[in-house]
N, C-alpha and C positions, 0 to 999 in steps of 0.2 A: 572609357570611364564609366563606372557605377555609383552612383548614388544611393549611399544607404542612412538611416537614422538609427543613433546608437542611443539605447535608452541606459538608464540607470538609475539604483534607487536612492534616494533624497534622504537626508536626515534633515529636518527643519525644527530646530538652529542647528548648524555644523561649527562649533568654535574653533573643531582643528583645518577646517577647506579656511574658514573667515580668517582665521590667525597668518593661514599663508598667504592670502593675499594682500592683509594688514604690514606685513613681514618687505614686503616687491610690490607695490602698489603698482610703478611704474608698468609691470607684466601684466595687470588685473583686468578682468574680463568685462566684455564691451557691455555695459545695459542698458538698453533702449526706453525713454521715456517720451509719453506725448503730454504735453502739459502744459503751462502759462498758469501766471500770474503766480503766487507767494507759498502757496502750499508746500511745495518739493522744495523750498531752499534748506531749511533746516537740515533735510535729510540728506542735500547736494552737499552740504557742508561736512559733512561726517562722509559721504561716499568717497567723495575724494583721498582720504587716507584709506583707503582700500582698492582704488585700481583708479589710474589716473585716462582713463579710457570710455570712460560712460558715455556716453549721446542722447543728447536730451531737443530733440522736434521740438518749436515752441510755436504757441498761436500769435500769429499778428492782429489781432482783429479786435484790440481791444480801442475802444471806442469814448472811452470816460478818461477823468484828470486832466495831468499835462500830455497825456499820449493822444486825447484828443485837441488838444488847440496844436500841437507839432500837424494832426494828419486834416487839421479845416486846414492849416495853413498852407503846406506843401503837397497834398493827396496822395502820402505816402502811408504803409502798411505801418501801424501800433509797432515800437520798438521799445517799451519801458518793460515788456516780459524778458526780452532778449537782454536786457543791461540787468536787469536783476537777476537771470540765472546767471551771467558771467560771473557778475561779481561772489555771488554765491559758490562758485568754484574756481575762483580766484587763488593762488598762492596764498597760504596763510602763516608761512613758514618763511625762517628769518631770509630765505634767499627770493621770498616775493619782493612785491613795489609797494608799502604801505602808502610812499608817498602818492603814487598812481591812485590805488581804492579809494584816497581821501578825497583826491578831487571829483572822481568819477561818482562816490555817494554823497556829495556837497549838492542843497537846495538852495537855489536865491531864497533870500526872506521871503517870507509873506506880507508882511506889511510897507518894507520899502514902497518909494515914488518910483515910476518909470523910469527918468530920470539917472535917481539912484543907481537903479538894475542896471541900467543900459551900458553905466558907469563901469560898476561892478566886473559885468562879461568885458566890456572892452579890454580892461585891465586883466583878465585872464586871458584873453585872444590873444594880445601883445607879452604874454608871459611876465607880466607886471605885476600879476598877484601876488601873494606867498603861495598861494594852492601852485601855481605851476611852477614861481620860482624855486618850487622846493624840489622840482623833476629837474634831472640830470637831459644835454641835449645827447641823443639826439632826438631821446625819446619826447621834451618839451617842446620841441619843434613838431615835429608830429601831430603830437594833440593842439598846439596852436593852429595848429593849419588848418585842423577841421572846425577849430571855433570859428576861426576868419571865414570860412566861408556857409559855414550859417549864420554869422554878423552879417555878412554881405545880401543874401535871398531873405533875411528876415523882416516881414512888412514892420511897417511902421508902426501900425497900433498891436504888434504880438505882444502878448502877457506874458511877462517874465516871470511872477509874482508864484513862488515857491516851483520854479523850474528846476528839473534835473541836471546839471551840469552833464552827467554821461550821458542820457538822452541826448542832451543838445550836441555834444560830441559825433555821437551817433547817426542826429541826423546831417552835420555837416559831412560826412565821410559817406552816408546817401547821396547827396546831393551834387559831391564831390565825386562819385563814383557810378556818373550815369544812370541815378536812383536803381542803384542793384545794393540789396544789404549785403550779399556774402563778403566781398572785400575787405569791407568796412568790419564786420564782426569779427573775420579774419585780422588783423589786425589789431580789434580791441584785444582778441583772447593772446595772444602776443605779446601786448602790453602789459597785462597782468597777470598772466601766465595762468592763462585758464588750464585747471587739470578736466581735461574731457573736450568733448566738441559741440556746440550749441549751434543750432542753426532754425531761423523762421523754416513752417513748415513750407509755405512762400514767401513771395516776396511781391505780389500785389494787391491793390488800395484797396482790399473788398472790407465788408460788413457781414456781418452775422445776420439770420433774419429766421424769426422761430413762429411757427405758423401751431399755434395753440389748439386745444379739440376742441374748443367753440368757432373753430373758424377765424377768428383773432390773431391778427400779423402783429409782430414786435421786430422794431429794425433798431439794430444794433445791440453791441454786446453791455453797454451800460445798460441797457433797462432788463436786459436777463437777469443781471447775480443775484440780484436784492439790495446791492450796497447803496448804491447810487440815488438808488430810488427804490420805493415798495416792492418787498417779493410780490413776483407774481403769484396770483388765487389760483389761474386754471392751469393745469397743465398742458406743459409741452407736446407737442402732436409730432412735428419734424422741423429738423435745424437744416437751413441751407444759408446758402450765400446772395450778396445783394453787390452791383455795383457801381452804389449810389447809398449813402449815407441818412438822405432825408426821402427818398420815393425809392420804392421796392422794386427793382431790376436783376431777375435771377442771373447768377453766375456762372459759372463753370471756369475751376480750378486744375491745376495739372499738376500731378507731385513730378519737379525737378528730377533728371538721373542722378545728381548729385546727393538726392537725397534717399532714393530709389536704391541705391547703392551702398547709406548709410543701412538704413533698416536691412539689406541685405546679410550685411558685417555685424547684425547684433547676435549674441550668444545671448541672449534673455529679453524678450520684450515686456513692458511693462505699461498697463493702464491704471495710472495711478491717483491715487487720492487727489480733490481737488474740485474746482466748480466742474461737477457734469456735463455740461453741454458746453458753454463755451470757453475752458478748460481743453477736457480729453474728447468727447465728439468734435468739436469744431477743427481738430487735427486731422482728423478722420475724413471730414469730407471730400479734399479735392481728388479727381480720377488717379487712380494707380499706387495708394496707401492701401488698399484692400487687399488687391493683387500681390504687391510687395511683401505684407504679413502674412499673405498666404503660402506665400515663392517661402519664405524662410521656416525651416523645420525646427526650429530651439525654443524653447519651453514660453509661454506665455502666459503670463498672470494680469490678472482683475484683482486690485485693491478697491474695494467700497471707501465711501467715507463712513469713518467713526462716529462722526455729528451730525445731525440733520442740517442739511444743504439746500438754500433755499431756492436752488434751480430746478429741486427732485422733488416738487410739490406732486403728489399722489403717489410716486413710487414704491413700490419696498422694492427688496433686491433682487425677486424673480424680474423684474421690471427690468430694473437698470442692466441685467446680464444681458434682456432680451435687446434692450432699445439699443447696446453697443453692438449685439451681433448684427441687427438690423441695418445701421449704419454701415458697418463693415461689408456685409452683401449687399448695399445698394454698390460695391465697385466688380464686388468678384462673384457678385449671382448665389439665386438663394438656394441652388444645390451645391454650393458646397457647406460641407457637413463644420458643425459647429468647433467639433475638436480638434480642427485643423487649424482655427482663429484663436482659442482659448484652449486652455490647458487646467488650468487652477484658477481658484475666487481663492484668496487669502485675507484670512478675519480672526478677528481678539471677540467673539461671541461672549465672553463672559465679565471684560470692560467695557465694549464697545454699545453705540447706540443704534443701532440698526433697524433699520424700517422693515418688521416680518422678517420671516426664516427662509432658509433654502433646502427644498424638498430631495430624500434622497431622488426619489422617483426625479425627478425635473433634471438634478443633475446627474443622474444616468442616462436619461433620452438624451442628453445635450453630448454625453461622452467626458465631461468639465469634472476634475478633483476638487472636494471642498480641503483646504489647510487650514485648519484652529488653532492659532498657538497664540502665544504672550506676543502681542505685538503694542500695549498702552501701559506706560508705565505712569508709578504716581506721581511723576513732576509734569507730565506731559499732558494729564487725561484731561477730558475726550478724546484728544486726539493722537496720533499715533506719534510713540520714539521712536523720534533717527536713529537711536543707533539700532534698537532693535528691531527695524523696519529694515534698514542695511543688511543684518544678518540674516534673516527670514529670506531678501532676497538673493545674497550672495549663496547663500549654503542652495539655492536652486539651481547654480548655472551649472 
């Protein structure tokens, strides 16, 4: 057996490669995403009518909202990135489960009594609500079941008070499942017949913990983005892991074969728009994502973001090319050559907001293609169109 790489050249957009895979979606080629939180839904919703096959890595380690009172309560990894992409490549098409989506994007109030809430959940637990009375069994059973048993492990004083009904699904099927997510997400993407495969990039209780160039440790991924709390002033120095929530305990992470195997299977990997560090590095860190993206020879793009990102405080983009490759050699070692990890930076330079330019010189040491095309259209701008973000990266595979 030989091993060779067939290259080919690219038209970006291709509306007649786009048109056929729009055509057989069900055939459509695998693209690999590392990502979390809200960014990529837009786009996941439009991908899916073009190849029902994507793979999209997600980070657990989110640490704020309801995904943090779910992981004080049970010490389980952030699963509110993992129920948003599902649902985001959910069926949307008349032979989905609208009734499924409904309950799965249903929040308790906010203002109800505990009380209330407690009311509320039990009466979907026992399939007593309209939200589940309106599920066909055997699939209402199903989802009862994992309510019943996060009713059952749920402390007494938990805050209900604007919970995610799929989150809490979620985590009953954790807790129900030997606190292992794959079954469990398995499963959900079944239920609503997720087009694609989504998977945490693991599946244990760690934290984010970003060690700043003054020397200055930040634990956890709420106090990274800016949302939560004040963007951080100094910049990020290095992201690692912690495994302990309130006192700094480095980690060390293992990417699954399961997942090893995913990234294997990708025709296109993709680093895409979205919070920088605890987003697309924080996917990056555990041992053997390095190796993996290296093992695979298929084309590999860096999307920037459009808008200034309050996690890229000092950056511009020779920055961020540098901090992902850096990332990626702390698995697979800093001789290996950069264009073996990256292939293409793809950017809208002429709508986009970009922090400084990209030097030819820079990206010919690196071996890295610049791609400029229309990627912000004007219902979208700053930030980038789904569709024509789809197309840019389908006309590459």
């Amino acid at each position: 057996m030989v091993d060779v790489r067939v290259t080919r050249t690219a038209r970006v957009p291709d509306p007649l490669r786009v048109q056929r895979y729009h055509k057989a979606p069900e055939l459509g080629p695998k693209l690999l995403f590392f990502s979390g939180g809200s960014a990529l839904n837009g786009m996941s919703r439009r991908l899916q009518h073009y190849t029902h096959n994507s793979i999209h890595l997600v980070t657990p380690f989110d640490s704020g909202g309801s995904s943090a009172k779910l992981r004080k309560a049970f010490g389980m990894p952030a699963i509110g990135d993992l129920r948003s992409r599902l649902m985001a490549l959910a069926d949307d098409s008349i032979l989905g489960h609208p009734e499924v989506c409904r309950l799965f994007t249903y929040r308790l109030p906010e203002e109800a009594e505990p009380d209330a809430l407690r009311a509320t959940l039990d009466k979907l637990a026992r399939g007593q609500h309209p939200l589940t009375g309106d599920i066909s069994n055997p699939m209402r059973r199903l989802i009862c079941n994992q309510l019943g048993f996060f009713l059952e492990a749920m402390p007494d004083d938990f805050d209900l008070r604007g919970a995610s009904i799929g989150n809490l699904i979620l985590a009953g099927g954790y807790l129900n499942n030997h606190q292992q997510l794959d079954p469990i997400t398995f499963l959900f993407s079944k239920l609503v017949h997720v087009r694609g495969t989504v998977r945490a990039i693991i599946d244990q209780d760690y934290h984010l913990a970003a060690t700043l160039t003054d020397g200055c440790q930040v634990l956890g991924q709420h106090r990274i983005t800016g949302k939560e709390v004040a963007p951080l002033v100094t910049p990020i120095a290095r992201l690692g892991l912690s495994a302990d929530r309130d006192t700094y305990e480095p980690a060390t992470a293992k990417l699954h074969k399961r997942n090893q195997r995913l990234i294997a299977s990708a025709e296109l990997i993709c680093y895409p728009p979205g919070s920088f560090y605890s987003s697309l590095l924080a996917n990056l860190l555990p041992h053997g994502v390095g190796r993996a993206i290296h093992a695979n020879r298929c084309p590999k793009v860096f999307i920037p973001n459009s808008s200034p990102d309050p996690e890229q405080t000092g950056m511009d983009l020779e920055r961020q090319i540098t901090t992902l490759l850096d990332t990626l050699h702390r698995d697979i070692g800093e001789t290996c050559p950069a264009r073996e990890l990256l292939d293409f930076v793809l950017i809208d330079s002429e709508r986009g907001d970009y922090p400084g330019q990209l030097s030819p010189d820079f990206l010919a040491e690196l071996g890295v293609t610049l791609i400029d095309t229309r990627l912000i259209g004007e219902n979208h701008a700053p930030l980038y169109d789904p569709d024509l973000l789809v197309t840019a990266l389908l006309s590459l595979v």
